[in-house]
C-alpha positions as CSV (number, residue, x, y, z in Angstrom):
1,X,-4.0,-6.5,10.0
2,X,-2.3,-6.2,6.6
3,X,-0.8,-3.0,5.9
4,X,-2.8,-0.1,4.0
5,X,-0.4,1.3,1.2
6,X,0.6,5.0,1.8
7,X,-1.5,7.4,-0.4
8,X,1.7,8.7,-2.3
9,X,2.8,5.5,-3.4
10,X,0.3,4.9,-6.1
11,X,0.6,5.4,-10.1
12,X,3.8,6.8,-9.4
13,X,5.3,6.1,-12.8
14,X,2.4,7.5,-15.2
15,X,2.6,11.0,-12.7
16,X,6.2,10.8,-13.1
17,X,6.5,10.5,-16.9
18,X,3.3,13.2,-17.5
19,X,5.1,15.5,-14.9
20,X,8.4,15.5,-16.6
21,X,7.1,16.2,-20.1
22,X,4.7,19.2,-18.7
23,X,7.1,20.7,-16.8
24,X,9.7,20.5,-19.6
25,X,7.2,23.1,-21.9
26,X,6.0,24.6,-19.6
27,X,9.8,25.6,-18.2
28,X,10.4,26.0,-22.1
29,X,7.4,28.4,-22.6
30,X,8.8,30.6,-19.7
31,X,12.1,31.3,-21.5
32,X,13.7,29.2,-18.1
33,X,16.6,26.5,-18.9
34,X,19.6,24.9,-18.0
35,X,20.1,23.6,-14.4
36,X,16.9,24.4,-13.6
37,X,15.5,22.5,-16.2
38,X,17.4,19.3,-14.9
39,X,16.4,20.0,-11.2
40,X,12.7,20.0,-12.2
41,X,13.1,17.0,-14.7
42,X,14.5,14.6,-11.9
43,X,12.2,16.1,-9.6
44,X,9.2,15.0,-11.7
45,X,10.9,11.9,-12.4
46,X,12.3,10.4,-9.2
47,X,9.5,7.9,-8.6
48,X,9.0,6.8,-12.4
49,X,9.7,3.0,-12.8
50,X,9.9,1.5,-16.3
51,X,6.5,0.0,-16.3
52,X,3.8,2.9,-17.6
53,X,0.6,2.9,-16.2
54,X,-2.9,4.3,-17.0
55,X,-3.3,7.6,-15.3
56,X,-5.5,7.4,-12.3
57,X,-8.0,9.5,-11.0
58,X,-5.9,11.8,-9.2
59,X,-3.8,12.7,-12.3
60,X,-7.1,13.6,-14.5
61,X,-7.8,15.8,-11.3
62,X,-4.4,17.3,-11.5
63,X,-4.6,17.9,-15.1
64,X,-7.4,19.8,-14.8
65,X,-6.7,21.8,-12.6
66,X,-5.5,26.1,-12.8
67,X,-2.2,26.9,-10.9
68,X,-4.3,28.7,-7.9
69,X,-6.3,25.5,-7.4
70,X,-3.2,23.2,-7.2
71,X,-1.8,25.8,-4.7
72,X,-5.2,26.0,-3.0
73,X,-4.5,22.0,-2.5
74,X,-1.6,23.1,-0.2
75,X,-3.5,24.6,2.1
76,X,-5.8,23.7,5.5
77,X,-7.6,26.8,6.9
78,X,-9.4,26.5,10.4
79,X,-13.3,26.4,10.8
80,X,-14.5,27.2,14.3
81,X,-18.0,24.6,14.4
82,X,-19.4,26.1,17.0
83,X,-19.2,29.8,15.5
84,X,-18.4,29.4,11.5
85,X,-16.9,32.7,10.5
86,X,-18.7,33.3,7.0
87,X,-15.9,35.9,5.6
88,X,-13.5,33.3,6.6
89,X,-15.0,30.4,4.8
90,X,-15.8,32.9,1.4
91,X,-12.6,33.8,2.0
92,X,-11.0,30.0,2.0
93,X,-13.4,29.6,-0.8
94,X,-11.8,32.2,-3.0
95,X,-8.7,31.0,-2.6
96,X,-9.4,27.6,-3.9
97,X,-8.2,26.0,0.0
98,X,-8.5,22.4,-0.2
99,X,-8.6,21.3,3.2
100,X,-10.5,22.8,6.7
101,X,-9.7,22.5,10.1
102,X,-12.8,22.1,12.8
103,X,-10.9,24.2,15.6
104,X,-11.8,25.2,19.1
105,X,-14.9,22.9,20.4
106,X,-17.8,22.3,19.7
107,X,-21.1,20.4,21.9
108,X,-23.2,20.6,19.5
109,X,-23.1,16.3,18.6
110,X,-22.8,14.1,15.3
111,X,-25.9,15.9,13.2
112,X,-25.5,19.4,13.4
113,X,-21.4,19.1,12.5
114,X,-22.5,17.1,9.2
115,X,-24.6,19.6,8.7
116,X,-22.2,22.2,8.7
117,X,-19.7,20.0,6.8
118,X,-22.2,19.4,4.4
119,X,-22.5,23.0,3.5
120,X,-18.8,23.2,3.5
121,X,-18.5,20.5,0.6
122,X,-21.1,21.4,-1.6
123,X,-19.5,24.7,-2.6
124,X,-16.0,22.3,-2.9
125,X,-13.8,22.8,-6.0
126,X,-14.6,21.2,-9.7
127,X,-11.2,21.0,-12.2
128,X,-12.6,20.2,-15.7
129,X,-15.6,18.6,-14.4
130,X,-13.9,16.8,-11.9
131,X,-15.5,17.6,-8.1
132,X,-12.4,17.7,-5.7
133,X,-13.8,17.2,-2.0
134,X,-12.4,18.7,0.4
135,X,-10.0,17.1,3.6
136,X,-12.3,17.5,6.8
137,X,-10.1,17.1,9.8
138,X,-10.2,18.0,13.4
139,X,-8.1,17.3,16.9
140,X,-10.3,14.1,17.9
141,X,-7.1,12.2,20.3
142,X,-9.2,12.2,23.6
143,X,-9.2,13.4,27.3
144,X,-8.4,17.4,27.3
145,X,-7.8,17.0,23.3
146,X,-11.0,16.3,22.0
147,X,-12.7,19.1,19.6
148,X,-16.1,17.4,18.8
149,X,-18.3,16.4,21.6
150,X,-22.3,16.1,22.1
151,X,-24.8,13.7,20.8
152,X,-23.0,11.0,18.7
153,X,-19.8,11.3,20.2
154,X,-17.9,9.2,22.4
155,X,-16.2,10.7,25.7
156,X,-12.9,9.2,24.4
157,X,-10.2,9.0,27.6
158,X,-6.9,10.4,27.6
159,X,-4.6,8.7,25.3
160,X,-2.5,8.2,28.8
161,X,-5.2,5.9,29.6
162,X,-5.8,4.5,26.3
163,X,-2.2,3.5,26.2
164,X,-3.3,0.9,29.7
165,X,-5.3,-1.1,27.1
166,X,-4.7,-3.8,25.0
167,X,-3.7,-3.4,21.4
168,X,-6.7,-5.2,20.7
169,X,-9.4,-3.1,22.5
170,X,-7.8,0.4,21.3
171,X,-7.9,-1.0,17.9
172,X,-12.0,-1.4,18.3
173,X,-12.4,1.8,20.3
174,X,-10.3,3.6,17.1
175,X,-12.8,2.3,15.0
176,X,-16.0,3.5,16.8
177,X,-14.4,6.9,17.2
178,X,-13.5,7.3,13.6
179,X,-16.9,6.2,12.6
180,X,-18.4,8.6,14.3
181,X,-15.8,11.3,12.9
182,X,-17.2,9.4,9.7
183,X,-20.8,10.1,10.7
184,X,-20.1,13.8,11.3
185,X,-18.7,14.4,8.0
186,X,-15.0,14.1,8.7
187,X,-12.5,12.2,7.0
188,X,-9.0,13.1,8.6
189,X,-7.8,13.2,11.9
190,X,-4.7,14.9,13.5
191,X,-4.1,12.2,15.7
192,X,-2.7,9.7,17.3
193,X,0.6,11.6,19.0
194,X,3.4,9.4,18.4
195,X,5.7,11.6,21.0
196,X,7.2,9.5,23.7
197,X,7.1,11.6,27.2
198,X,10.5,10.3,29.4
199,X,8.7,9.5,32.8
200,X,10.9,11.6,34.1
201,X,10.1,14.7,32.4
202,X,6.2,13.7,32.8
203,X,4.1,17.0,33.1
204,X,6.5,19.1,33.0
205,X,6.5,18.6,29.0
206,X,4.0,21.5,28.7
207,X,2.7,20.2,24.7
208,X,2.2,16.7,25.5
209,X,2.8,15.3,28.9
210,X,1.0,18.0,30.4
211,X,-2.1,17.2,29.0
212,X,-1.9,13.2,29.1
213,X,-1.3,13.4,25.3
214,X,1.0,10.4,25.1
215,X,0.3,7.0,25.0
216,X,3.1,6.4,27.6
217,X,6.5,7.0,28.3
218,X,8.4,4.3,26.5
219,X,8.4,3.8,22.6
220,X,7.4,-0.2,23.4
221,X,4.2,1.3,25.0
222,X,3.6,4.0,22.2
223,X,4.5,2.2,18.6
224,X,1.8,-0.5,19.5
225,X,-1.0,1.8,20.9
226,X,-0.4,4.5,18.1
227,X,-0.3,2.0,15.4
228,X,-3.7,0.1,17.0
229,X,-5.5,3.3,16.9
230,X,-3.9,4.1,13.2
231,X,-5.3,0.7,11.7
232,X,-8.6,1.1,13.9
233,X,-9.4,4.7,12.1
234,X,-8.7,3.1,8.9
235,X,-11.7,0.6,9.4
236,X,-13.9,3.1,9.4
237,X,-12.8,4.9,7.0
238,X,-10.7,7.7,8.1
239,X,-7.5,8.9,7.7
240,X,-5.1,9.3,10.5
241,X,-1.9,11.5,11.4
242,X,1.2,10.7,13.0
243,X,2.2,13.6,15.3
244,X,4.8,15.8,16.1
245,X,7.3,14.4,14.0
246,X,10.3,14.0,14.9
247,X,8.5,14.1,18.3
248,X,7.7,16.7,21.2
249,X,8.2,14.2,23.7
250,X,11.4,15.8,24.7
251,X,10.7,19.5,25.1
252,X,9.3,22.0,27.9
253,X,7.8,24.5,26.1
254,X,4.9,24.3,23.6
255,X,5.3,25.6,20.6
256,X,1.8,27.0,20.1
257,X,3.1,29.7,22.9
258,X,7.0,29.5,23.5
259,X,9.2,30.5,20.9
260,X,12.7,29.2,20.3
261,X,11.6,25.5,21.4
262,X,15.0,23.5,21.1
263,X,15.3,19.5,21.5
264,X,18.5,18.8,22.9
265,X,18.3,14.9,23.0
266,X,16.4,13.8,20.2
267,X,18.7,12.4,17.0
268,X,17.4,10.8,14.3
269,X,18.6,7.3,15.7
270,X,16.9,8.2,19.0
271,X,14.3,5.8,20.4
272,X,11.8,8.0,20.4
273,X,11.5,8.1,16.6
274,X,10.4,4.0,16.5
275,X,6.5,4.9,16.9
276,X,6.6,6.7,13.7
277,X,8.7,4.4,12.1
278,X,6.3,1.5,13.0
279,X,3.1,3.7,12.0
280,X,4.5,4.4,8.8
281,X,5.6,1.0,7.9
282,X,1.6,0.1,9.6
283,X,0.2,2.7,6.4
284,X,0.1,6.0,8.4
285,X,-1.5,8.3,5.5
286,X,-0.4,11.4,6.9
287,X,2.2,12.8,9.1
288,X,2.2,16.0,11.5
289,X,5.7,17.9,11.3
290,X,6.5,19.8,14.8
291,X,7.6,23.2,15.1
292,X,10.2,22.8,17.4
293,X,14.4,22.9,16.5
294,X,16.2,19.8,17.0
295,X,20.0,20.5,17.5
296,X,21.1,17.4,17.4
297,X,19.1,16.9,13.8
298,X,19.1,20.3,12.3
299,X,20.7,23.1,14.6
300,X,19.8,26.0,11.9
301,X,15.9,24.8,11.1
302,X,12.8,24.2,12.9
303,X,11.4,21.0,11.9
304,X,8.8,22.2,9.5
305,X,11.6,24.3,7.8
306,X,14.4,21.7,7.8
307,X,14.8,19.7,4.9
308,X,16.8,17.0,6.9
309,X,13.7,16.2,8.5
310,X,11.4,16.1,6.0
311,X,13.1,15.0,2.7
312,X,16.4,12.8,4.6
313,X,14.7,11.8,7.8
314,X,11.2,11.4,7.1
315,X,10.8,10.5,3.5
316,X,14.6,8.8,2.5
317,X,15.3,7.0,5.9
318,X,12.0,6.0,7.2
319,X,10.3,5.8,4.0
320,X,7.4,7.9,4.1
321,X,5.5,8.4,0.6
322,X,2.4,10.5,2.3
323,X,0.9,13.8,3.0
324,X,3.5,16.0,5.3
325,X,1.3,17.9,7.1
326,X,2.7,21.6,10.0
327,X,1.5,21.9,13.0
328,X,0.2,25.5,12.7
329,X,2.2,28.2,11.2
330,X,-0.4,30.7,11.5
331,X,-0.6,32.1,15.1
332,X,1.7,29.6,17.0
333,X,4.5,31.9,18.9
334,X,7.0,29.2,17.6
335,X,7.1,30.8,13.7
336,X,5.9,34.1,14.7
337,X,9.2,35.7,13.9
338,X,8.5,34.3,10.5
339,X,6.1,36.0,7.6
340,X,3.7,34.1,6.6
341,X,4.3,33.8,3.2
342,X,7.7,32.6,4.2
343,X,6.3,30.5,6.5
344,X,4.5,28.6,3.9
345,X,7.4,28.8,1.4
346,X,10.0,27.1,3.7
347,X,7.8,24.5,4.9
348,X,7.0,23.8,1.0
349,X,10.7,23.8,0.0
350,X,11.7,21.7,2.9
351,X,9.6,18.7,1.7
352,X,5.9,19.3,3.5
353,X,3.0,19.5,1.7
354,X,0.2,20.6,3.4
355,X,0.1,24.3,5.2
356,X,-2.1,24.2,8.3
357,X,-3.2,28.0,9.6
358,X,-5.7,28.1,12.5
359,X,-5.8,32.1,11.1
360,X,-6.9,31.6,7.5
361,X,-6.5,35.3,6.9
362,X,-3.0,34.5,6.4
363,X,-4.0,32.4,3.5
364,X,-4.0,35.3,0.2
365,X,-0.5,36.1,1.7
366,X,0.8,32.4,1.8
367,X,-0.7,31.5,-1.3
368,X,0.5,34.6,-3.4
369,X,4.3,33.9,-2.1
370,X,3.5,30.2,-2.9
371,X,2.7,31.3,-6.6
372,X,5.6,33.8,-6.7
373,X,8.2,31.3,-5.9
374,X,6.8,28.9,-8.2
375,X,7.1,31.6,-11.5
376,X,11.1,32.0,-9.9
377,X,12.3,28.1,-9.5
378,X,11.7,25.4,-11.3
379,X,12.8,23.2,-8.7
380,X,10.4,24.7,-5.9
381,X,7.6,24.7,-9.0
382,X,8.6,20.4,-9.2
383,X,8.3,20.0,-5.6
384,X,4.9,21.9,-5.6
385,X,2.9,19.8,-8.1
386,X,4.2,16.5,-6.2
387,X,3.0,17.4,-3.5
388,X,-0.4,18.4,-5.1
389,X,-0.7,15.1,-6.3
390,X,0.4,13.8,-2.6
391,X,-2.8,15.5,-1.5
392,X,-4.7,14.1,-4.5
393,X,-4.1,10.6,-3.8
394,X,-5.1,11.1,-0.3
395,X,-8.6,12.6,-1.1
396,X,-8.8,9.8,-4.1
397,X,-8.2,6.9,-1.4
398,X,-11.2,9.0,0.8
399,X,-13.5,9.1,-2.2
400,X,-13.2,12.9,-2.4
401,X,-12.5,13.0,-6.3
402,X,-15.1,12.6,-9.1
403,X,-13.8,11.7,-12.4
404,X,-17.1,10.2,-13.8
């Protein structure tokens, strides 16, 4: 199948050219010059190419838009299905959050979770007129990873066992799944795990292997299966996520309980990063940054702090124009040590673009140190409102934005 163009890639010269000019007054305005100015001018300016183009949907969006709803675009805050927290949701509401998270599990089948997704949409965001729909996403992989269950839902198998079939037949299985996502209201999904699981570390890899999470143990096995189930959610219409870049397959502890979670093996010319190379070059939309150090990458950074993963890694040496999405960096032990508003600061200025909390009451303190480092550096201000527009594209190309 031919390969679907990353959501980032699009209209880059007429955002470029309309960045650079707005960012110029409005650095001007704020009495800020100099090298700052510069930084924020070629980050604006990066993608431009000599050929202008007409401003797309996404950019009238953007335009529109107040500085707490761009930052609100930055931000995925978890909804529990089966018990939705009301003060929680009012609460993600108020801060303009552009993105949920259907978290824990839920029984309760196809209906009643469009139903509930419904309700979360029709209070969604307007900028100028413009109705900005919100990113619906849940942990849909299969075996002991499967959030949504019940009437309408496929009992998907471990993606161990989904990793026995052909190409061809996960590629169809994909599609069913995501159209039931589809059916239930969601349009994203934080899956399929790209980590490759040595056979001889096996179960003993508490994130992944322990649960049958990988498609096997080789990265022949994994590229093609992840990529199959990539291209099958994209036939029915939903986005996909490659996860844990730059891969978990190699660790013991999991970072949702362990802290201090250091890969020892992984560098980036390691095997184990060819699934993610393939799904990105296959149209992957979205990719899922781990939480985990790699001292053979970046000694001094987690992953979702390090801008050698993100920015050289990721972006520059695989190519990846999409949505950089954590893991959660609200009550995982791995960032615990962390603020939160630093949390989401250095996973911001490191390249990533959306902030996933499973705890949205961390949100008014992640969004207000968002905002405050934004008013102190220009550059951090550039790399904010690209990846605004990152996010943008991606709920253009799922037929979340209204322009009329």
């Amino acid at each position: 199948m031919a390969s679907h163009p990353s959501p980032g890639h699009r209209s880059s010269s007429s955002r470029s050219v309309w960045l650079a000019s707005s960012l110029a007054l409005s650095l001007a305005a704020a009495g800020v010059g100099g090298v700052e100015v510069s930084q924020a001018a070629t980050i604006s300016t990066s993608a431009a190419s000599t050929r202008f183009a007409v401003p797309t949907c996404a950019d009238r969006t953007f335009r529109g838009m107040t500085v707490p709803q761009r930052v609100g675009q930055l931000f995925m805050g978890s909804v529990t299905p089966s018990a939705p927290d009301s003060k929680r949701i009012q609460l993600m509401r108020q801060y303009h959050v552009g993105s949920v998270f259907l978290a824990g599990r839920s029984k309760a089948g196809t209906k009643a979770t469009k139903t509930l997704v419904d309700s979360l949409q029709a209070k969604a965001d307007s900028a100028a007129g413009h109705r900005v729909g919100l990113l619906v996403s849940t942990d849909q992989e299969g075996g002991q990873v499967q959030v949504l269950s019940g009437p309408g839902f496929s009992t998907i198998p471990s993606a161990l066992t989904q990793g026995s079939w052909t190409t061809e037949k996960l590629r169809g299985e994909a599609a069913v799944w995501a159209k039931e996502l589809k059916s239930a209201g969601v349009n994203l999904n934080l899956a399929p795990v790209a980590d490759v699981v040595p056979a001889s570390l096996g179960t003993a890899n508490a994130p992944i292997g322990r649960y049958n999470r990988e498609f096997g143990h080789t990265a022949a096995t994994v590229a093609p299966h992840s990529d199959a189930f990539l291209v099958g959610s994209a036939q029915s219409g939903v986005l996909a996520t490659l996860k844990h870049f730059p891969g978990l397959g190699n660790v013991r502890g999991n970072t949702d309980t362990t802290a201090n979670v250091v890969d020892t093996v992984t560098t980036s010319k390691s095997s184990s990063i060819a699934p993610f190379k393939s799904g990105i070059q296959a149209g992957a939309p979205f990719v899922m940054i781990s939480s985990a150090t790699y001292s053979k990458i970046d000694p001094k950074n987690r992953a979702a702090f390090s801008p050698t993963v993100i920015q050289t890694l990721l972006r520059k040496d695989l190519g990846f124009k999409g949505v950089v999405v954590s893991d959660d960096l609200g009550i995982a032990v791995a960032v615990k040590a962390v603020s939160p508003g630093d949390r989401a600061v250095k996973f911001l200025s490191a390249g990533g673009d959306v902030v996933l909390t499973v705890e949205p009451n961390l949100i008014p303190a992640m969004t207000n140190a968002v905002r405050a480092r934004m008013a102190q550096s220009a550059t951090f201000r550039g790399q904010v409102e690209q990846s605004v527009h990152r996010v943008l594209d991606a709920k253009q190309k799922a037929g979340l934005l209204s322009c009329g």
